[in-house]
C-alpha positions in Angstrom: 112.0 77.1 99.8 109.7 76.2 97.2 110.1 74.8 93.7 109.1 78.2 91.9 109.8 80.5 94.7 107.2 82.0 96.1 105.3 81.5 100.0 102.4 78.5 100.0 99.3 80.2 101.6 96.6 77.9 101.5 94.1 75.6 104.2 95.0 72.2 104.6 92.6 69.1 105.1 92.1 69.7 109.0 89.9 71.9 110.4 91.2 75.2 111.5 94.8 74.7 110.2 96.5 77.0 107.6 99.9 77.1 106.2 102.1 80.0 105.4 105.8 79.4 104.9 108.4 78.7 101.8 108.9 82.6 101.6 112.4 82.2 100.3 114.2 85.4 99.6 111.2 88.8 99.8 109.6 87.3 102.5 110.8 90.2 105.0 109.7 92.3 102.2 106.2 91.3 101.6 105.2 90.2 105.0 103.3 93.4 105.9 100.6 92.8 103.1 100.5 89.6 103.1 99.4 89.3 106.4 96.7 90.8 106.7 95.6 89.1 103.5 96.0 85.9 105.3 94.1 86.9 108.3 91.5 87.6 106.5 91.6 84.6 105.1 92.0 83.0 108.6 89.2 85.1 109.3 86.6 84.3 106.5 87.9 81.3 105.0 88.3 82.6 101.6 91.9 83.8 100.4 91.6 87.5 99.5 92.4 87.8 96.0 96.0 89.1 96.5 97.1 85.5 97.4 94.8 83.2 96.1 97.2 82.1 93.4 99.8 80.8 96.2 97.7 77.9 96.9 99.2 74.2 97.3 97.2 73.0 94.3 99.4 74.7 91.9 102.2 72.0 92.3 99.7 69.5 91.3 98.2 71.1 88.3 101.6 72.5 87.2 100.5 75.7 87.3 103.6 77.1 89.2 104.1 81.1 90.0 106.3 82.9 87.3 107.7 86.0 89.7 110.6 87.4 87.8 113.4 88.2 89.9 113.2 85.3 92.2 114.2 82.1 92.9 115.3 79.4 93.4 116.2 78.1 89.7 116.0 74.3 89.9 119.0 73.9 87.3 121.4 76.5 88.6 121.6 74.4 92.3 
């Protein structure tokens, strides 16, 4: 589960190794699309714009996903 509560889809610093995880609670939901966004990213090393913005950097830069309707809420656990 991540901090805003949506999936990390990003590369990490090792060759060949992705991460897709932290779906929280639509993961079952979005799963179809999403994957075949990611394999094309897997595929051609560029994220596909429908999940670019799910990237790892965003905790860094504060620039955390605003998806209405899901959690978690930090405060409220």
């Amino acid at each position: 589960m991540t901090m805003d509560g949506s999936p990390l889809m990003d590369r990490l610093a090792f060759d060949n190794v992705f991460l897709n995880g932290g779906w929280c609670y639509g993961g079952f939901k979005a799963i179809p699309a999403s994957g075949a966004a990611f394999a094309r990213f897997v595929a051609t090393g560029t994220p596909p714009d429908l999940i670019r913005h799910f990237n790892l950097g965003r905790f860094a830069t504060g620039q955390l996903l605003d998806e209405r309707g899901m959690g978690p809420f930090p405060v409220r656990h």
